[in-house]
C-alpha atoms as a printed R data frame, in Angstrom:
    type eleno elety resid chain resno       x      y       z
1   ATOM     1    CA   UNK     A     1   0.000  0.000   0.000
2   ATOM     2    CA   UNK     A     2   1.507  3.367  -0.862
3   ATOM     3    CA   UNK     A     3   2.004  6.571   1.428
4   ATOM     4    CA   UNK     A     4  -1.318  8.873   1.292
5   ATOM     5    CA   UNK     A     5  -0.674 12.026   0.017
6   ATOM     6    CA   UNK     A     6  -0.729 15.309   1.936
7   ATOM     7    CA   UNK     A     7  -4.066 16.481   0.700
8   ATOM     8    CA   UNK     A     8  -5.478 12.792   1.178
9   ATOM     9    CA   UNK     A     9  -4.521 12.815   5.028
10  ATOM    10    CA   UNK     A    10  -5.755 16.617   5.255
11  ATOM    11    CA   UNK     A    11  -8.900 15.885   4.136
12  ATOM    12    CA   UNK     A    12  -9.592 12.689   6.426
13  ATOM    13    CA   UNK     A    13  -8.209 14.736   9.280
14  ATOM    14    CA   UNK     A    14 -10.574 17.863   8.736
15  ATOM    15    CA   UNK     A    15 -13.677 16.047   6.965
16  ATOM    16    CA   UNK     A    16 -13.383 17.914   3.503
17  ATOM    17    CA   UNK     A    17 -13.904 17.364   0.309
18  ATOM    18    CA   UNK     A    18 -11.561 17.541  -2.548
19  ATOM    19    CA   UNK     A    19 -12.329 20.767  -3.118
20  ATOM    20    CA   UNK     A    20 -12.416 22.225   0.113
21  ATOM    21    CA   UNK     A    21  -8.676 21.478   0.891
22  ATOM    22    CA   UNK     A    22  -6.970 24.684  -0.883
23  ATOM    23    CA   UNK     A    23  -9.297 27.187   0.772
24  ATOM    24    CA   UNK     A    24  -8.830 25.503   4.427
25  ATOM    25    CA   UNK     A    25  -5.195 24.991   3.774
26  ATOM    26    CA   UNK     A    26  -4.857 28.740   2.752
27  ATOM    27    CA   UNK     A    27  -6.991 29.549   5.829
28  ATOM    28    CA   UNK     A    28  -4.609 28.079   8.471
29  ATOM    29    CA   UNK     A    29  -1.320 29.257   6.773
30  ATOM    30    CA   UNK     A    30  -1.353 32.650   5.525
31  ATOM    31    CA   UNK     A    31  -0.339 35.478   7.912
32  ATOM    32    CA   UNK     A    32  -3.499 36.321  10.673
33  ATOM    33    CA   UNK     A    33  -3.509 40.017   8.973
34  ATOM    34    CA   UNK     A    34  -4.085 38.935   5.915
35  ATOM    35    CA   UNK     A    35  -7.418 37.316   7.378
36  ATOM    36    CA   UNK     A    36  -8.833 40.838   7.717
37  ATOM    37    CA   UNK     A    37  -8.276 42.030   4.293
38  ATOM    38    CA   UNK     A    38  -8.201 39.146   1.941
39  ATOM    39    CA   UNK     A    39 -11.124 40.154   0.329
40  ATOM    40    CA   UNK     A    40  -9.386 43.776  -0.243
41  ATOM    41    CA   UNK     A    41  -5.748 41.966  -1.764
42  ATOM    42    CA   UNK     A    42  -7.461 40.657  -5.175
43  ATOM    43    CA   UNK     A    43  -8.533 43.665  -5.981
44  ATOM    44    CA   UNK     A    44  -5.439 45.709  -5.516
45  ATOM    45    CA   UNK     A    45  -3.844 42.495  -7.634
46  ATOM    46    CA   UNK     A    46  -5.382 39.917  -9.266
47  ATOM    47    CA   UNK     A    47  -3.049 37.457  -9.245
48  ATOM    48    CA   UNK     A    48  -1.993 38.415  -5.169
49  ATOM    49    CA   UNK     A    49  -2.606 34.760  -4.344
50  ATOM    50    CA   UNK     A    50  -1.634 33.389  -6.821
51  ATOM    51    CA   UNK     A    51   2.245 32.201  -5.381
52  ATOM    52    CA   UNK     A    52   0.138 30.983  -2.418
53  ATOM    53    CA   UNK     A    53  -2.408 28.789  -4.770
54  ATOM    54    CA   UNK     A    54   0.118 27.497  -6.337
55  ATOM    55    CA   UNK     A    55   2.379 26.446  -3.363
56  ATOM    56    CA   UNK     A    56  -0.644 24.893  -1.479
57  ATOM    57    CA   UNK     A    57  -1.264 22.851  -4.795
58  ATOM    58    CA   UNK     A    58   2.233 21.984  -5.315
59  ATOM    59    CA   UNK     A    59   2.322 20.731  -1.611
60  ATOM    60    CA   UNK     A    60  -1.052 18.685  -1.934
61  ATOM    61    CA   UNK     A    61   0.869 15.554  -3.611
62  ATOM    62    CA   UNK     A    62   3.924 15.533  -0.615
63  ATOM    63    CA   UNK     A    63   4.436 11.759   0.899
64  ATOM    64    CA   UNK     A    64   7.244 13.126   2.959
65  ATOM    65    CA   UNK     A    65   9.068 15.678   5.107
66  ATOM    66    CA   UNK     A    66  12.193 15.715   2.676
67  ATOM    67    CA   UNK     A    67   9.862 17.170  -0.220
68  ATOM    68    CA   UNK     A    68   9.050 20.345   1.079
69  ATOM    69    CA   UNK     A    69  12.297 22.259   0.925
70  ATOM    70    CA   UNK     A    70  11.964 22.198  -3.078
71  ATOM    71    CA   UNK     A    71   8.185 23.711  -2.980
72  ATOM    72    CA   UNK     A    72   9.588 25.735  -0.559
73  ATOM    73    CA   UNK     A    73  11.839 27.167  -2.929
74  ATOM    74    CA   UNK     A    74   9.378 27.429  -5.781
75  ATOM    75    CA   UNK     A    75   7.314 29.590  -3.814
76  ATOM    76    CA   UNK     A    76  10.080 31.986  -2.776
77  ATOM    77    CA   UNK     A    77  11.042 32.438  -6.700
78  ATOM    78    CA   UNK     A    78   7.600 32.443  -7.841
79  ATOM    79    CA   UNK     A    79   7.259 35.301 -10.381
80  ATOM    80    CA   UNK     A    80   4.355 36.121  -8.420
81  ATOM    81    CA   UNK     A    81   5.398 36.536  -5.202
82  ATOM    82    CA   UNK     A    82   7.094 39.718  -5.080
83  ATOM    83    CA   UNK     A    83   6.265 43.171  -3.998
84  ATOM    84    CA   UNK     A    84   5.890 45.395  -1.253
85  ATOM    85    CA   UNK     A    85   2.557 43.732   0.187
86  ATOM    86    CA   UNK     A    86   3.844 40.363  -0.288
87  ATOM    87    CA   UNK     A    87   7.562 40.904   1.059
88  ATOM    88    CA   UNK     A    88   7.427 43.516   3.408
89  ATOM    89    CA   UNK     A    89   3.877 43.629   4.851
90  ATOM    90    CA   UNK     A    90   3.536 39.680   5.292
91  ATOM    91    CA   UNK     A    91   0.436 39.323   3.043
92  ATOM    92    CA   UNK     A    92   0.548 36.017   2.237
93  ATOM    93    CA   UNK     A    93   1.296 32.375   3.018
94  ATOM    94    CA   UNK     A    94   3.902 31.212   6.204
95  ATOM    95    CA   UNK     A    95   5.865 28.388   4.672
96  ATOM    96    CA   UNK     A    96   6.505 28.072   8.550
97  ATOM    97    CA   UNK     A    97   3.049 27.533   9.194
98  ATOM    98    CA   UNK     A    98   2.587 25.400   6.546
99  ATOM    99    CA   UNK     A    99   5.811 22.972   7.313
100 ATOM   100    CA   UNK     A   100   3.778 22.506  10.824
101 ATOM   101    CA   UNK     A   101   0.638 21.817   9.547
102 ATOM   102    CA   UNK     A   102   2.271 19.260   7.017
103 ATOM   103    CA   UNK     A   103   3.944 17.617  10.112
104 ATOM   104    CA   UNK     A   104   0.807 17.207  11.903
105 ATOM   105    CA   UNK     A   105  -1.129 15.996   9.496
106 ATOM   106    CA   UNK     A   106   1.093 13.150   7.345
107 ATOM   107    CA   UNK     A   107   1.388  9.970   9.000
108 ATOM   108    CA   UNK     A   108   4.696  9.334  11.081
109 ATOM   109    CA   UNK     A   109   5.941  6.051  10.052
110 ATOM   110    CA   UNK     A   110   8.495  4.314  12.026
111 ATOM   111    CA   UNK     A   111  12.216  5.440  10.972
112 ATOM   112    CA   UNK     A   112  10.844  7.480   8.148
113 ATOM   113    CA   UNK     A   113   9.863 10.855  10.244
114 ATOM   114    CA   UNK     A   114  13.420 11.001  11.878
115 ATOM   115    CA   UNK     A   115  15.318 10.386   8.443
116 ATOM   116    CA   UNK     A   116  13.225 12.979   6.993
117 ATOM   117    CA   UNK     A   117  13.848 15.697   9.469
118 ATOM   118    CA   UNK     A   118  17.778 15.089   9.834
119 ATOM   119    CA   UNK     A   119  17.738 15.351   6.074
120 ATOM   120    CA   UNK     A   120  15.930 18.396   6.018
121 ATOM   121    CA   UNK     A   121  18.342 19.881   8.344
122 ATOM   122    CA   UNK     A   122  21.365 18.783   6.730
123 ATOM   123    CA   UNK     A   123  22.480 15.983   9.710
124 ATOM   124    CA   UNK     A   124  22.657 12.976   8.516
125 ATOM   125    CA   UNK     A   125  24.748 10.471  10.074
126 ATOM   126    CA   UNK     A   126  26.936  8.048   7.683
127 ATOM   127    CA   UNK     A   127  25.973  4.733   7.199
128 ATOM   128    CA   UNK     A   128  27.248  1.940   9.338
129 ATOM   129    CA   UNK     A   129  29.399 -0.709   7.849
């Protein structure tokens, strides 16, 4: 039997649908502020949340831990997540939030969560012979 996805343990964990996981997901991760106004950001830009969409989409799929760094890093170079709202002001998605919420919701296999996380920090022991 193979890993469930991200999205597939999200939506178990939370009773959604499908379709409801991108707006929940967006929900718990972005900045609180952005809560107030998010309504307001779409209009100033219409493609504000669009680096955001496209991260929580990109993260639906992840099996494991070690994955995230490289969506990570797709969402920091995403053409649209620049700007003065977006850098300075915080009005978007907390990849810090998000790396929690992807903790607590995957599965934690033996072995597999504490490989994961000493790869993701760059401490890997060698291998013994």
């Amino acid at each position: 039997m193979s890993d469930p996805t991200f999205a597939e343990c999200f939506c178990v964990k939370n009773n959604l649908t499908s379709d409801e996981y991108a707006r929940e997901v967006f929900n718990r991760v972005v900045y609180r502020r952005v809560l107030w106004v998010k309504w307001l950001l779409p209009i100033l830009s219409h493609n504000h949340f669009a680096a955001d969409f496209d991260l929580i989409y990109g993260v639906e799929r992840l099996k494991r831990m070690r994955e995230f760094p490289s969506e990570a890093e797709r969402f920091n170079e995403h053409p649209a997540n620049h700007g003065w709202l977006r850098r300075s002001m915080l009005m978007r998605a907390s990849t810090t939030r998000l790396r929690a919420l992807i903790r607590e919701t995957l599965p934690h296999l033996s072995g597999n969560v504490r490989a994961d996380e000493s790869v993701e920090r760059g401490t890997e022991t060698a291998a013994p012979f």
